[in-house]
ZAMARGU-4260 file (C-alpha; in steps of 0.2 Angstrom, whole numbers, plus 5000, padded with zeros to 4 digits):
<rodrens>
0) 4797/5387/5055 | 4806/5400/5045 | 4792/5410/5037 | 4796/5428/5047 | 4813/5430/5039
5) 4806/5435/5023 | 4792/5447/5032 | 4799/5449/5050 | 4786/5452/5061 | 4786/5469/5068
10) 4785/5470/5088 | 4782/5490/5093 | 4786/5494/5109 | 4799/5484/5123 | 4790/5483/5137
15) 4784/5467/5145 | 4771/5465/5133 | 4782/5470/5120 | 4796/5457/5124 | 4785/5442/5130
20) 4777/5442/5110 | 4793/5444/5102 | 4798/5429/5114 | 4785/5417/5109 | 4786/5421/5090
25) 4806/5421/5091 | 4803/5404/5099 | 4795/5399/5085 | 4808/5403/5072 | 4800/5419/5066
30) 4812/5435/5064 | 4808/5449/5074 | 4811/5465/5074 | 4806/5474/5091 | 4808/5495/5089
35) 4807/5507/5104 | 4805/5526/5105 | 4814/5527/5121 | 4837/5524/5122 | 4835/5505/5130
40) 4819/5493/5134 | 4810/5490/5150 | 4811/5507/5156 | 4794/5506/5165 | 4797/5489/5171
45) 4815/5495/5179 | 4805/5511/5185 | 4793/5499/5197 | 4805/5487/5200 | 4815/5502/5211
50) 4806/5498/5227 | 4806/5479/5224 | 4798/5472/5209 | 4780/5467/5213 | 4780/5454/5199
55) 4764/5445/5202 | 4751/5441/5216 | 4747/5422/5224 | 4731/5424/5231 | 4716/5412/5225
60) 4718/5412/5206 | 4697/5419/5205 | 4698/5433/5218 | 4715/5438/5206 | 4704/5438/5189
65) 4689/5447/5195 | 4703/5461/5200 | 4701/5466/5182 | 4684/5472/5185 | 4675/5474/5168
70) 4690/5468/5158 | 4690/5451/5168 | 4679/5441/5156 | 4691/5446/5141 | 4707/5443/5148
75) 4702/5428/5161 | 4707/5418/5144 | 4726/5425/5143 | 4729/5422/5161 | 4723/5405/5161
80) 4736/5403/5148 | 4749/5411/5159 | 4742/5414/5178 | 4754/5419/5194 | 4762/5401/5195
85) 4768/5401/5176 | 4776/5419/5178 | 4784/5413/5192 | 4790/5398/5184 | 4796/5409/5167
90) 4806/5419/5178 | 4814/5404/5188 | 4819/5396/5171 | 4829/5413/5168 | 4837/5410/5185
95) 4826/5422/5195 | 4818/5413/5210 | 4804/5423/5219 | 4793/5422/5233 | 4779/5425/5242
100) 4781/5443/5252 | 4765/5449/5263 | 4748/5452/5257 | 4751/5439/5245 | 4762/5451/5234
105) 4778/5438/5223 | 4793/5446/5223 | 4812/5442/5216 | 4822/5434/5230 | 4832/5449/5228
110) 4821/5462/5226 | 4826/5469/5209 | 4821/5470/5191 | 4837/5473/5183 | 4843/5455/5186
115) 4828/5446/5176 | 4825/5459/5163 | 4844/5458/5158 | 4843/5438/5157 | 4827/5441/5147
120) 4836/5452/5133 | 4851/5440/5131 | 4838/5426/5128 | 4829/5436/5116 | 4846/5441/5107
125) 4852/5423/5106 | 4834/5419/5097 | 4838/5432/5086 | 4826/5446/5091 | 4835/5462/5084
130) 4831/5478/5094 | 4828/5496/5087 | 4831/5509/5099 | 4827/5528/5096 | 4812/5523/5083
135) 4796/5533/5087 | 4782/5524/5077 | 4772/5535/5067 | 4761/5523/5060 | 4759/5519/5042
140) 4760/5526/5026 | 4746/5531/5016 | 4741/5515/5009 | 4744/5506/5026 | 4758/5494/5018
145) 4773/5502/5029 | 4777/5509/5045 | 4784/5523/5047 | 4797/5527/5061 | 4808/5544/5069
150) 4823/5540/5069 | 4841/5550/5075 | 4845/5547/5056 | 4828/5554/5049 | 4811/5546/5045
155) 4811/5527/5041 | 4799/5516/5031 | 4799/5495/5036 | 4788/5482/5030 | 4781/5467/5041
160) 4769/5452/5038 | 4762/5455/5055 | 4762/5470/5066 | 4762/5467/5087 | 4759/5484/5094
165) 4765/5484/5115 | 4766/5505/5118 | 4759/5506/5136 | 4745/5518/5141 | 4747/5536/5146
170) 4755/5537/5163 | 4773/5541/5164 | 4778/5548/5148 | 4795/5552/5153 | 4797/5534/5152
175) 4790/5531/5134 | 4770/5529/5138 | 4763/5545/5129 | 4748/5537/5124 | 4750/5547/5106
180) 4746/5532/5097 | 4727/5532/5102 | 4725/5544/5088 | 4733/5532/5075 | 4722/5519/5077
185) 4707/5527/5078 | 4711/5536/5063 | 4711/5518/5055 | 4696/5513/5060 | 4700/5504/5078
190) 4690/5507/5092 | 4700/5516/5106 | 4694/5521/5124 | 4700/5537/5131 | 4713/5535/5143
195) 4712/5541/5159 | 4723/5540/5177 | 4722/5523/5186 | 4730/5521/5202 | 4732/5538/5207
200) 4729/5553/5217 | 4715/5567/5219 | 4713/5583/5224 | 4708/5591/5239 | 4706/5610/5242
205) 4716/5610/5256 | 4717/5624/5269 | 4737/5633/5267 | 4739/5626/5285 | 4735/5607/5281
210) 4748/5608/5266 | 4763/5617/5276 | 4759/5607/5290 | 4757/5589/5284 | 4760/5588/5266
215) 4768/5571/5266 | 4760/5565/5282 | 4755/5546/5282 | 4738/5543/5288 | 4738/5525/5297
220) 4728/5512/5300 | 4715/5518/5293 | 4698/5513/5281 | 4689/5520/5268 | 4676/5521/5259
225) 4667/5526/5242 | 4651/5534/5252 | 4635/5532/5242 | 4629/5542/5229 | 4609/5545/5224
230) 4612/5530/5211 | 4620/5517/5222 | 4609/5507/5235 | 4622/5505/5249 | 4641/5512/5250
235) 4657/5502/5242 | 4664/5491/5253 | 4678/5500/5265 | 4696/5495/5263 | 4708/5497/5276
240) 4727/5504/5274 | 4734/5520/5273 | 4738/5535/5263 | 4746/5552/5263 | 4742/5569/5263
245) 4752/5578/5248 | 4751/5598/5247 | 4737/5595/5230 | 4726/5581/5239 | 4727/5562/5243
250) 4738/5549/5236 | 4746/5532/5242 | 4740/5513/5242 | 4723/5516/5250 | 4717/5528/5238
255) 4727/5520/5222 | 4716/5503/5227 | 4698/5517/5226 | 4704/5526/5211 | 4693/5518/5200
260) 4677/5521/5208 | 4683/5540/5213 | 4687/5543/5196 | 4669/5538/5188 | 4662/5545/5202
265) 4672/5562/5197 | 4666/5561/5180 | 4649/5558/5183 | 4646/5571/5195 | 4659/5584/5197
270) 4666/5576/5215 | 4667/5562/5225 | 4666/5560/5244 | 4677/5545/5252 | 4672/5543/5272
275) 4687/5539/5282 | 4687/5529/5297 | 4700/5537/5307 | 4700/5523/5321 | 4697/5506/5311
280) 4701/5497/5327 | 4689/5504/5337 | 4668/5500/5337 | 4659/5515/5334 | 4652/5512/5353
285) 4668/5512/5359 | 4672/5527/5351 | 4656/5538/5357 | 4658/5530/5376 | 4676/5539/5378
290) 4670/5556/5370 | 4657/5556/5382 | 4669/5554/5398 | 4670/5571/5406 | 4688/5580/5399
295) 4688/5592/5414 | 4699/5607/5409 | 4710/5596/5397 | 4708/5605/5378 | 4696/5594/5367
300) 4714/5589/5359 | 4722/5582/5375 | 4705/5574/5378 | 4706/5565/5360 | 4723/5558/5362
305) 4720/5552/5378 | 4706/5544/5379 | 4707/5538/5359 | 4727/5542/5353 | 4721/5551/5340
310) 4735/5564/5335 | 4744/5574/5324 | 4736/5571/5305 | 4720/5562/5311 | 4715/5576/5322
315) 4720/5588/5309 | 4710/5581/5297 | 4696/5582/5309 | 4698/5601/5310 | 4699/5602/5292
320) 4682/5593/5287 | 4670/5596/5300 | 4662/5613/5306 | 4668/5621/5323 | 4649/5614/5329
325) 4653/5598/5328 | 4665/5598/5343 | 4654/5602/5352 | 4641/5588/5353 | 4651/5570/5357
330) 4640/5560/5348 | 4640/5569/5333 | 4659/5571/5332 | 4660/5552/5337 | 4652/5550/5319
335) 4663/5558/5310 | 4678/5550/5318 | 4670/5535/5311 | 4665/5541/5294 | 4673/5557/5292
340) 4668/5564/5275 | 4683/5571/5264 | 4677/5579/5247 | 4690/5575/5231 | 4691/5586/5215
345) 4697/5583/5204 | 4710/5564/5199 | 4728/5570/5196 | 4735/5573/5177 | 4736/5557/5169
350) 4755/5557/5167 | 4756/5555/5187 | 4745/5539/5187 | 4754/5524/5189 | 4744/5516/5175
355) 4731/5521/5164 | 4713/5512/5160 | 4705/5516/5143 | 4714/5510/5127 | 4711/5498/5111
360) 4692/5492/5117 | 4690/5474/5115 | 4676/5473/5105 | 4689/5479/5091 | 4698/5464/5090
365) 4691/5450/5080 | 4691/5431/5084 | 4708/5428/5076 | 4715/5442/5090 | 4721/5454/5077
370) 4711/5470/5074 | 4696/5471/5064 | 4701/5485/5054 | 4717/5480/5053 | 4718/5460/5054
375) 4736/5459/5053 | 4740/5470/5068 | 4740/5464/5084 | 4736/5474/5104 | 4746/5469/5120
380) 4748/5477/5135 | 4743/5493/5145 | 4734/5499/5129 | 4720/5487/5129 | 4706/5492/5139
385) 4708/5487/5154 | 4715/5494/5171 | 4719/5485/5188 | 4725/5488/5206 | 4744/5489/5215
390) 4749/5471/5220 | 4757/5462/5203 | 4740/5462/5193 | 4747/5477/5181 | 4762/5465/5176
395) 4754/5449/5178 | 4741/5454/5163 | 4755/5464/5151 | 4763/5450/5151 | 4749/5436/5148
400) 4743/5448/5135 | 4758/5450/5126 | 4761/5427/5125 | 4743/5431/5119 | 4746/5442/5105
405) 4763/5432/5102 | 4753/5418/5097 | 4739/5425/5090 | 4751/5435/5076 | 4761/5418/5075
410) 4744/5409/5070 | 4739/5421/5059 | 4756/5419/5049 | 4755/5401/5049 | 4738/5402/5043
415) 4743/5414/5029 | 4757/5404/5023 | 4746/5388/5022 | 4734/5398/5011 | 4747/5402/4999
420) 4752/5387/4999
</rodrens>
């Protein structure tokens, strides 16, 4: 099939989104042209790849779809088109094995993204895929017919049949994600979210002795929890794993995985409470029977770390969240060791996040996958409306979404060139 070469199709954006639709469509015979504000592609996808890329995730294929929380319905169809095992595969055929690291995580056998995304632009270039780096898109002209690009040589003006647009959400700007095409499309007519941090971090008002003392500190094993507010029946479910202490709040794997509920919860109200079990291991009976042991002239601190081995961050926490009273009745302070109540802010500035939720709604993209307002252009990506934890998922639906978009803009021009036929 030959048809893109007289109207490539235009691929904005080389991430992997980006470059898995101008794969499929390449594949298919169409020219494309794939354009990128940033000096090279992939520069996200290098960026998590630097502490071993996390490329997918091998649990049971439903617990990974209902991940995508209110966005799994929408996307379950693109990863049943390309789950976990047909990544995996994908990547093997470029000459990347993976395997199976703990918590289910799929990594490269050796650890680094450089390797796959360098196999995947030589493939690309054989195809025929041409790359434009340095082009800002600015959108289209006033009658929507070209796009318009910044260029190092000044402004530029290209046509294309079909339009795949693959330019991330907000987070990490430096790396090309500004987000400043939200207000392109909605000038158009195309329903956008706002974006806000996923996967992040929230503040906490410290005390100046809790950030010069243990900014940085891990806090481990521990649980948490979303407590209850006066709308919700019962607490979220605990998860257990760990964070850190930064000098402006909370970050790390245990928060990232909450930061969805904290973050509505932050909207909604104005704060949100997490409740930390400090002692996860330990039964909350266990816990009271040793603080009602006798200490004799051992300081409440020597009598915490022998009888419990709670140190150091945990016991400083303590300190920091509960009133001098409380250490002074065992049962009461046994609660709180157990659910120990740490009030969050404010979530950190968007361009910290790890990834953004918010973006192109789904109810703006017609049957055909291509936007209502503009039927020729077509979403992949991080800047659909959908959000997800750690663990692979963020890759694994960037780069079903973007084979989905690749062969919804392939159908639509096949579908135009039989009309005109």
């Amino acid at each position: 099939m030959n048809e893109g070469h007289d109207a490539p199709v235009a691929v904005i954006g080389g991430g992997p989104a980006g470059l898995m639709a101008a794969e499929v469509l390449s594949d298919a015979g169409v020219a494309v042209d794939l354009y990128d504000r940033m000096p090279s592609v992939g520069r996200k996808f290098l960026m998590a790849g630097v502490g071993g890329l996390n490329l997918t995730h091998a649990e049971p294929y439903a617990d990974l779809v209902a991940r995508y929380g209110t966005a799994r319905e929408a996307l379950a169809p693109q990863l049943d088109a390309f789950g976990p095992q047909a990544l995996r595969d994908w990547a093997a055929a470029l000459g990347v094995a993976t395997f199976v690291g703990t918590s289910n995580r799929v990594f490269p056998t050796d650890m680094k993204a450089a390797p796959l995304l360098r196999a995947w632009l030589h493939r690309l270039r054989a195809r025929g895929v041409r790359l434009h780096m340095r082009h800002r898109w600015l959108g289209w002209d006033a009658g929507a017919e070209l796009l318009r690009f910044e260029t190092p040589a000044g402004i530029l003006s290209r046509q294309a049949a079909a339009v795949v647009l693959a330019l991330g959400g907000g987070s990490w700007p430096k790396l090309g994600s500004t987000g400043d095409w939200t207000e392109v499309l909605a000038a158009r007519g195309v329903g956008v979210a706002p974006l806000l941090p996923s996967n992040c971090g929230f503040d906490v008002a410290w005390s100046p002795f809790m950030q010069a003392r243990f900014a940085g500190a891990p806090v481990k094993p521990v649980a948490a929890r979303l407590a209850a507010d006066a709308d919700a029946a019962a607490h979220v479910a605990a998860r257990r794993g760990e964070f850190v202490v930064a000098a402006t709040g909370v970050e790390g794997s245990l928060i990232y995985a909450l930061s969805a509920p904290i973050r509505d919860r932050i909207r909604q109200h104005g704060e949100a409470w997490l409740e930390l079990d400090l002692l996860p291991d330990l039964t909350p009976a266990r816990v009271a029977a040793a603080l009602e042991r006798p200490r004799g002239r051992r300081s409440l601190s020597s009598h915490l770390q022998s009888r419990l081995n709670l140190t150091g961050v945990k016991t400083a926490l303590l300190r920091e969240c509960l009133p001098d009273a409380t250490f002074d009745a065992p049962d009461d302070l046994a609660r709180a060791i157990k659910a120990l109540p740490l009030r969050l802010r404010a979530a950190r500035p968007l361009a910290e996040a790890i990834s953004s939720a918010g973006g192109v709604r789904f109810d703006a993209i017609a049957a055909h996958g291509g936007l209502s307002a503009m039927p020729n252009v077509f979403c992949a990506g991080e800047m659909l409306d959908w959000e997800a934890p750690t663990g692979g998922y963020l890759l694994t639906a960037c780069f079903a979404s973007g084979l989905h978009a690749g062969r919804a803009a392939l159908a639509r021009l096949r579908a135009t060139s039989a009309h005109r036929s």
